[in-house]
C-alpha positions in Angstrom: -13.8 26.4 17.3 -11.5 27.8 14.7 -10.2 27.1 11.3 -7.3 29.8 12.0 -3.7 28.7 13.5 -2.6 29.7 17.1 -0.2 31.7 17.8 0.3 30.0 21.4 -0.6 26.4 22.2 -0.9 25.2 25.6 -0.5 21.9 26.8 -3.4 21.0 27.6 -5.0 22.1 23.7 -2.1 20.1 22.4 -3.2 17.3 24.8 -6.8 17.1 23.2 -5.5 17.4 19.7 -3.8 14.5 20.4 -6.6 12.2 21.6 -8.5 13.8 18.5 -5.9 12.7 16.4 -6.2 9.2 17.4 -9.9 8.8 17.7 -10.5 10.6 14.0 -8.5 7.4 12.7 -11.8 5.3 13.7 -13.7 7.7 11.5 -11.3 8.6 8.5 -10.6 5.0 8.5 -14.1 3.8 8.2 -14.4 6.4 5.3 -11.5 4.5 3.5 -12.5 1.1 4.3 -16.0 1.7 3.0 -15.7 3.0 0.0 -12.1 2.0 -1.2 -10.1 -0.5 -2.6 -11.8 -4.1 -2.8 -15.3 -2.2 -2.6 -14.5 0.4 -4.8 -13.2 -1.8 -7.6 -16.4 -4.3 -7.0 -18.8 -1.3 -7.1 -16.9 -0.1 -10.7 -17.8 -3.5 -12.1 -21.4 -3.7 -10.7 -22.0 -0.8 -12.1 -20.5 -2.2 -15.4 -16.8 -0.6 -15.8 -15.1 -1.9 -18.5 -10.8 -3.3 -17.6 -10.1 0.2 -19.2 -12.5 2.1 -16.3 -10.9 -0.5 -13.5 -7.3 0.6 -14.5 -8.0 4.3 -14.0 -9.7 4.1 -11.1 -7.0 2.5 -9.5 -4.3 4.7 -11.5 -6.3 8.2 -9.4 -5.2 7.9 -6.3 -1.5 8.1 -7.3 -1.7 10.3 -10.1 -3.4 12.8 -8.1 -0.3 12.8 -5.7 1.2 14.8 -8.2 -0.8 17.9 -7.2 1.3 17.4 -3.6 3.6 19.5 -5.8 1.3 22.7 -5.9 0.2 22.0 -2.6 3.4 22.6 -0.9 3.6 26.2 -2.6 -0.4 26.5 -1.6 0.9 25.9 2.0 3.4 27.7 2.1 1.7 31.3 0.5 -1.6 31.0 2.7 0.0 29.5 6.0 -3.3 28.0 7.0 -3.1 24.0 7.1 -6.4 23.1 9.1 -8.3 24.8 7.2 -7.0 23.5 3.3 -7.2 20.4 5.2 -11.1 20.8 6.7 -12.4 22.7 3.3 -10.7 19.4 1.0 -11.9 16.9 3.4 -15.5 18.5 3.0 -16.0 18.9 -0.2 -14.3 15.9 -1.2 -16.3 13.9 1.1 -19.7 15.2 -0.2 -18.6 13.3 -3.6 -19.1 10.0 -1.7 -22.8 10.8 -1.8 -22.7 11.2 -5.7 -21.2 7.7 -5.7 -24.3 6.7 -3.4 -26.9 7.9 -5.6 -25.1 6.0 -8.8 -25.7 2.7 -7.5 -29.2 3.0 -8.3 -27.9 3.8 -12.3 -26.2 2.9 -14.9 -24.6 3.1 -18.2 -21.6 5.2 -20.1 -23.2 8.4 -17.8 -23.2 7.1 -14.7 -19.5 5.3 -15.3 -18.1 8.8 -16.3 -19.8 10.5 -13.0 -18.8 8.0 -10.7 -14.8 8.6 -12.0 -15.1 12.2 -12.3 -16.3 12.1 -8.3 -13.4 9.8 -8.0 -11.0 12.4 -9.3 -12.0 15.2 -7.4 -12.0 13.0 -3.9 -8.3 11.6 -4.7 -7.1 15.5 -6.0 -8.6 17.3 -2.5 -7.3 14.0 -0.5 -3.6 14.9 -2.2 -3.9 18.6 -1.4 -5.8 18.0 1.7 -3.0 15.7 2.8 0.1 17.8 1.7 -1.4 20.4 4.6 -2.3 17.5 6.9 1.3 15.9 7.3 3.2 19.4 7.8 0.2 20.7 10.2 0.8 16.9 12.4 4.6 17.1 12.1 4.4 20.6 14.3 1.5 19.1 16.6 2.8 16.7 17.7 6.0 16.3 19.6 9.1 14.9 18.4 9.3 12.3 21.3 5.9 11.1 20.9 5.1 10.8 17.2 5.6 6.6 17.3 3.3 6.7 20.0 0.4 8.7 18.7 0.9 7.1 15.2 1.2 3.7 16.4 -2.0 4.0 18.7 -3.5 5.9 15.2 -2.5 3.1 13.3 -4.4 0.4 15.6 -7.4 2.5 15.3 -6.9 2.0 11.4 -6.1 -1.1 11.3 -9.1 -2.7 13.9 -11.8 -0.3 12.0 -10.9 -2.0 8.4 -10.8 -5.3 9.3 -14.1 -4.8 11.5 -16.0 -3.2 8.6 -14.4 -5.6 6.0 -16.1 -8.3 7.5 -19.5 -6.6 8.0 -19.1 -5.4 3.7 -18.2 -9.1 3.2 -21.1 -10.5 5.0 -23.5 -7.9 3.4 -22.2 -8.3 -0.4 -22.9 -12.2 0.4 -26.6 -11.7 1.1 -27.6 -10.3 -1.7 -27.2 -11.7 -5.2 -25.3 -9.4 -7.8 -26.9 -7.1 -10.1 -30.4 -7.0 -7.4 -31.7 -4.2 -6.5 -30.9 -5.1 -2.4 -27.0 -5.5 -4.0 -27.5 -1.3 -5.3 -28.7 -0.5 -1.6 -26.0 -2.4 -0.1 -23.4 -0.4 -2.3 -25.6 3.1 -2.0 -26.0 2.4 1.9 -22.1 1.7 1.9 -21.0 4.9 0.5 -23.7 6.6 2.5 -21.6 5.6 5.6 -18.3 6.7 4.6 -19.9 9.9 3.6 -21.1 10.4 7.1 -18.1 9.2 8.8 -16.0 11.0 6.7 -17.9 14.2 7.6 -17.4 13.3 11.3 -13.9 13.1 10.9 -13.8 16.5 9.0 -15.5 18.0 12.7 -13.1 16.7 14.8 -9.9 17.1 12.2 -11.7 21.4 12.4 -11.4 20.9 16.4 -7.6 20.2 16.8 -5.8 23.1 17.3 -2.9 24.3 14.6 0.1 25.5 15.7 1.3 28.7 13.8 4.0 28.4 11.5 7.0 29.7 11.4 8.2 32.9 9.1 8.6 32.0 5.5 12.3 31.8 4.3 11.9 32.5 0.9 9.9 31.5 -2.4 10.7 27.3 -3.2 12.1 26.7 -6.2 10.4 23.2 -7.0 12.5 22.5 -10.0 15.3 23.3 -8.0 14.3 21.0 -5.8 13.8 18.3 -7.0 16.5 18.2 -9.3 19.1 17.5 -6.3 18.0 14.0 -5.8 19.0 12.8 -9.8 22.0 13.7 -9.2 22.5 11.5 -6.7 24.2 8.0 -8.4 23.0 6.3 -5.6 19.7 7.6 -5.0 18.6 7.7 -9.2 19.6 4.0 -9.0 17.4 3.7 -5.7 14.4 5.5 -7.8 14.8 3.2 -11.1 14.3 0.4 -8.6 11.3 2.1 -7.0 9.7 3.0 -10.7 9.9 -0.3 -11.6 8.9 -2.2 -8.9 5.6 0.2 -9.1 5.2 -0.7 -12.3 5.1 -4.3 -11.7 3.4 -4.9 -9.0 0.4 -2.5 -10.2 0.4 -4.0 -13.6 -1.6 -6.7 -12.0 -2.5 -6.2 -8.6 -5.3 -3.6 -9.0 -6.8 -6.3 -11.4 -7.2 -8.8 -8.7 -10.9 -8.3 -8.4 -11.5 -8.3 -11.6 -9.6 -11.3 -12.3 -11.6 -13.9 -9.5 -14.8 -12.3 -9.9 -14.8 -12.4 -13.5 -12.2 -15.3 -14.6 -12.5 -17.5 -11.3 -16.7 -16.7 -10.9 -16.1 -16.2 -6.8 -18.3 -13.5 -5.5 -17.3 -10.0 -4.3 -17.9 -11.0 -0.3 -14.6 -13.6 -0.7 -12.7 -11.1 -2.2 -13.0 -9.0 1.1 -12.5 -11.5 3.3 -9.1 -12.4 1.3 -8.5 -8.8 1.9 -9.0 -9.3 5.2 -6.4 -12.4 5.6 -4.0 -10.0 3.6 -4.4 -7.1 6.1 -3.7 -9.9 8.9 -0.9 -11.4 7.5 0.1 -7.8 7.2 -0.2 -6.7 10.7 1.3 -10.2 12.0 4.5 -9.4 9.6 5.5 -6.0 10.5 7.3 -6.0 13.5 9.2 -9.0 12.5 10.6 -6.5 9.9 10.9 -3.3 11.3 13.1 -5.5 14.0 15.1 -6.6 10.9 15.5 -3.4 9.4 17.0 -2.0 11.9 19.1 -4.4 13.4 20.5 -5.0 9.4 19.5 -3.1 6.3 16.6 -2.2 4.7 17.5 -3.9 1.6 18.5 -6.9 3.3 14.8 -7.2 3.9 13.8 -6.1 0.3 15.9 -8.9 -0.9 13.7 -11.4 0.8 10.3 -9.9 0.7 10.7 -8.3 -3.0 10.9 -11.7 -4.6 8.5 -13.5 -2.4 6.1 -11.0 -3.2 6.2 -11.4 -6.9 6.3 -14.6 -6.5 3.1 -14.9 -5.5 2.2 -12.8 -8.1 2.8 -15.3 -10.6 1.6 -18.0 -8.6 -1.5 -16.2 -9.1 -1.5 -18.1 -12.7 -1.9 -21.2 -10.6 -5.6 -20.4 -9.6 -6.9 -20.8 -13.3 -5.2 -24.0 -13.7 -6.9 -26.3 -10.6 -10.0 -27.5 -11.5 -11.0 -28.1 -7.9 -13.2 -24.7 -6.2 -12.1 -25.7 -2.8 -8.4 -26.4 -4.0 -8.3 -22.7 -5.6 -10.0 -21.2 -3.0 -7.6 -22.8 -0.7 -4.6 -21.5 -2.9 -5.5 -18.2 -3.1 -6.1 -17.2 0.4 -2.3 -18.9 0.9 -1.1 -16.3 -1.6 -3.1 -13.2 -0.4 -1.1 -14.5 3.4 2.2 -14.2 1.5 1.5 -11.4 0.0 0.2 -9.5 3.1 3.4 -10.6 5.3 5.8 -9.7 2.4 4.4 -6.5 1.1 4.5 -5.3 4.8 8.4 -5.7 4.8 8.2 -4.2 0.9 6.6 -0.9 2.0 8.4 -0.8 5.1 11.8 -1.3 3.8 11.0 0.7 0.7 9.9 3.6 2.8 13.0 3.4 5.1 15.7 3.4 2.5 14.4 6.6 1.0 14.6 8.4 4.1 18.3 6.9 5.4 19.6 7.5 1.6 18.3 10.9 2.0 21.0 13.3 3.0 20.5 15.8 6.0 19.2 19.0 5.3 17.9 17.9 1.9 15.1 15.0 2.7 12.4 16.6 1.8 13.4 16.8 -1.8 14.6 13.0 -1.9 11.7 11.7 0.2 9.7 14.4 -2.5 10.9 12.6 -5.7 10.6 9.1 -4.6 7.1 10.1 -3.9 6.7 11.7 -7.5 8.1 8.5 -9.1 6.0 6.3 -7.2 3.1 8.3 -8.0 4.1 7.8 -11.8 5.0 4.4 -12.2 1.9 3.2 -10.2 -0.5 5.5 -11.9 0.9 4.1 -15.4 0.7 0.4 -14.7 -2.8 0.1 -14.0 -4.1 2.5 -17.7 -1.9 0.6 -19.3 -3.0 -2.7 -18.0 -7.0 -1.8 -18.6 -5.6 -0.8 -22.0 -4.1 -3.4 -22.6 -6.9 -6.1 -21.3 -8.6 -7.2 -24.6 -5.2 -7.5 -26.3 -4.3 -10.3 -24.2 -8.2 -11.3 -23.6 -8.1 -12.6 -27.4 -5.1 -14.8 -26.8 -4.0 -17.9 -25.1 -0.9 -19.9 -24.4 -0.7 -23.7 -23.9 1.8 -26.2 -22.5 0.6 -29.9 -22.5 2.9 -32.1 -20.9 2.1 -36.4 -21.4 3.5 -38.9 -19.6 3.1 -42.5 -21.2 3.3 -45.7 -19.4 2.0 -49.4 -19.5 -1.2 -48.1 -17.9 -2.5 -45.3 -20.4 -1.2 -41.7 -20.9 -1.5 -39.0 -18.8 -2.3 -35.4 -20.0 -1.4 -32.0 -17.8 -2.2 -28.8 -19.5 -1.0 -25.3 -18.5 -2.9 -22.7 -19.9 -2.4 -18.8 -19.8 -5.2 -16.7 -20.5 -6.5 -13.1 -20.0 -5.1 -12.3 -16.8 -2.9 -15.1 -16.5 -0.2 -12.8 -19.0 -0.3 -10.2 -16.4 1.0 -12.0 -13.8 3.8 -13.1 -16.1 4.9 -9.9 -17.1 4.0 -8.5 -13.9 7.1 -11.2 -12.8 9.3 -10.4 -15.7 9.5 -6.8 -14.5 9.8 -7.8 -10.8 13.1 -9.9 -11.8 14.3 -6.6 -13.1 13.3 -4.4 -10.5 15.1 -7.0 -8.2 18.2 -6.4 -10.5 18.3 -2.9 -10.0 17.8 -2.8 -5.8 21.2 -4.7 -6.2 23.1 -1.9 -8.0 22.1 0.1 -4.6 24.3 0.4 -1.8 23.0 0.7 1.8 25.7 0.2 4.5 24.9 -3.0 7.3 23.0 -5.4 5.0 23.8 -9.0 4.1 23.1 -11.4 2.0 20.0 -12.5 1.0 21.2 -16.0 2.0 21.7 -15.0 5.4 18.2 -13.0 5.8 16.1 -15.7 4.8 18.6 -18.2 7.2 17.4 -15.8 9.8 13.9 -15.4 8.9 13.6 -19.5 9.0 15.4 -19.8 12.1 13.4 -17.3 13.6 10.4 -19.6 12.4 11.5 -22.7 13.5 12.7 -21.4 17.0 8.9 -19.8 16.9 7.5 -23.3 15.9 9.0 -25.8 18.1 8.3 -23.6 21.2 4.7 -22.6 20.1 3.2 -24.5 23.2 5.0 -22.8 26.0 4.9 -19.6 27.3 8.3 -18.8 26.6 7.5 -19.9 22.9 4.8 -17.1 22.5 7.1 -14.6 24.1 9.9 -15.7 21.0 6.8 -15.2 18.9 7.5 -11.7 19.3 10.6 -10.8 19.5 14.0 -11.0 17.7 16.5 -13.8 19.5 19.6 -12.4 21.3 21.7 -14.1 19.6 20.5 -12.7 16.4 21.6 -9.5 17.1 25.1 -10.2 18.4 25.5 -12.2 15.3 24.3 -9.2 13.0 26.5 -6.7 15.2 30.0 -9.4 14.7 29.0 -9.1 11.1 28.7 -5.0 10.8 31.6 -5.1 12.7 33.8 -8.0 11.1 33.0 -6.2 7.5 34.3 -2.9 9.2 37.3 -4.3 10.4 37.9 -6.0 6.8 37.6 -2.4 4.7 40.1 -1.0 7.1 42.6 -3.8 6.7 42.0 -3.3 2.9 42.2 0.6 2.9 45.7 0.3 5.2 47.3 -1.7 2.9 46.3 -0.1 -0.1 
């Protein structure tokens, strides 16, 4: 085994770095799932991190894509993307064991260590990554990268939901602030340390390709200047800052917000994790399908507003009085929310790249990365910063209703959080705004999309029982697509007519 590139590959060494790309996912994905995201937010707060602390730690992991930018010059001087990629993944691993050994502390110290290990995980993982994607893109072969991703991304997808539900059921058996709750979190991190490692051995045993003769220094100013002055594009990235903005104003408070407002435990906020991550999976072919056969912001015009929708109606969890009624609405929001923000990130993603013209997409795709990075790193400081602003303040409604029987009171009450998800709305209706200033050629109205997307449901419905039912469970109807293709082509026809008699 070496950590140098090869200057010829055979087949079969690109053959086994193939299967070791797929089978790592089991092991880098088990990393993530154990030590990320829900967990990593619910072990900030067990170990006592203020709404300040929270909004960092969820701010890292963007920020630190900024340091892509140095990466790519780093790449491109040493020419050696395993091993940036191995040496990263090692040494930012090894951090996971500092987190381990703070679950049995606590206080300002531990707080500070636990995000400085944070930082220097996220800023290897960015640099580490910046070598990983160029070093897969040559490794993989043009015909076959859906393939190997898509059998990747099972592996991803199947090891996060398995060990969500295992976190879940071990946060439930012990009681917070315990000792057993500190071994659960220690023995947690532990894990993803050690199958992080693992995946660091077989990431050091796939072969590298070598890469091709530089053609000349990169100018990244240069570069990334293109894209702005790009009318469409800029309007495309004002979109994409603001939607960033908005929906991690609030989302990376969720935790927070039903451990600490709503007084659920940490185990239901993984297993609503887990329904999200479902939902997710579930929604995604339905709107790749649609992205293709219309426009990607067709579908953003659907799932953009449902999504923030549910945002909001996130307000509506404070206001029932009922434990098995919010408990009940919430996992019906994190299923919205999974299904839409599938067609979000999809559609998102997609109308970068097709915006993006040939020969320069790696400075558009570039910048939309930087300004997601940005706007998404923002929100969340400035929401922990924000949090005992809006923690000392409170907004009513009482409506009455007064008949021959008595007088009935309904109060609507925003507190704390509750503002979040307002504002986190208010700047979603704007966002929404400005995706309509975009222009993407073969979409439709937003009318017609959801028309489609509710046929598509009913059809799905009605037929459930049958075999041919599951089969239209799964894919698009026929008829769908001859109807989107005498649309494309109806609108053609109608520019032509316009531009001949002009």
């Amino acid at each position: 085994m070496t950590l140098l590139p090869q200057s010829d590959l055979t087949t079969e060494d690109r053959e086994r770095g193939l299967r070791l790309l797929v089978t790592e996912a089991a092991f880098s994905g088990g990393a993530a799932a154990l030590t990320s995201g829900v967990i990593l937010t619910a072990f900030a707060l067990h170990l006592g991190a203020s709404n300040v602390m929270v909004g960092v730690l969820a701010a890292t992991p963007f920020l630190s894509q900024l340091l892509q930018l140095p990466a790519i010059q780093m790449v491109e001087r040493w020419r050696r993307r395993k091993q940036i990629a191995v040496v990263t993944s090692l040494i930012g691993r090894i951090m996971l064991l500092v987190m381990a050994a703070l679950a049995f502390s606590g206080g300002t110290a531990a707080l500070l260590a636990f995000l400085a290990a944070q930082m220097v995980l996220c800023g290897l993982g960015a640099i580490g990554g910046c070598a990983w994607n160029a070093w897969m893109r040559d490794l993989a072969p043009e015909d076959r990268l859906g393939e190997v991703f898509a059998r990747r991304t099972v592996w991803l997808t199947a090891i996060s939901l398995i060990l969500g539900l295992c976190a879940a059921l071990a946060l439930d058996r012990t009681a917070a602030g315990s000792t057993a709750r500190d071994t659960v979190f220690a023995a947690m991190f532990v894990a993803g340390c050690i199958t992080g490692l693992i995946s660091a051995r077989m990431v050091a045993m796939m072969p590298e390709p070598l890469m091709a003769p530089a053609a000349g220094p990169i100018d990244l100013r240069a570069l990334l200047r293109q894209p702005l002055h790009d009318r469409n594009f800029s309007r495309l990235l004002v979109f994409v800052a603001s939607w960033q903005f908005a929906i991690n104003l609030a989302t990376p408070f969720f935790t927070v917000f039903i451990v600490r407002q709503l007084h659920f435990n940490v185990s239901f906020v993984l297993l609503l994790s887990v329904v999200s991550q479902v939902a997710n999976i579930l929604a995604l072919r339905l709107w790749g399908r649609l992205s293709d056969r219309f426009a990607n912001k067709s579908v953003l015009a659907v799932c953009a507003p449902a999504y923030i929708l549910a945002i909001v109606a996130m307000i509506g969890a404070s206001q029932f009085g009922d434990r098995t009624a919010v408990k009940l609405w919430l996992i019906a929001l994190h299923l919205v929310m999974g299904a839409t923000i599938a067609g979000v990130t999809l559609a998102s993603t997609n109308i970068a790249l097709k915006l993006s013209p040939k020969g320069s997409a790696t400075a558009y795709v570039a910048t939309n990365a930087i300004t997601t990075a940005v706007a998404a790193g923002l929100a969340p400081i400035i929401g922990g910063l924000l949090a005992q602003f809006f923690a000392a303040r409170q907004f009513e409604l009482v409506a009455r209703w007064s008949g021959p029987n008595g007088v009935l009171t309904v109060p609507f009450v925003l507190t704390a959080w509750d503002f979040y998800f307002l504002l986190a709305g208010l700047i979603g209706i704007y966002a929404i705004h400005r995706l309509s200033l975009v222009e993407e050629h073969g979409e439709i109205e937003r009318r017609q999309m959801v028309g489609q997307v509710l046929n598509e449901t009913r059809r799905t419905i009605r037929n459930i029982s049958s075999v041919a039912g599951l089969r239209a469970a799964t894919d698009i109807p026929a008829a769908l697509l001859r109807d989107a293709r005498l649309r494309v082509r109806l609108r053609r026809a109608q520019e032509a007519q316009r531009r001949r008699t002009s």
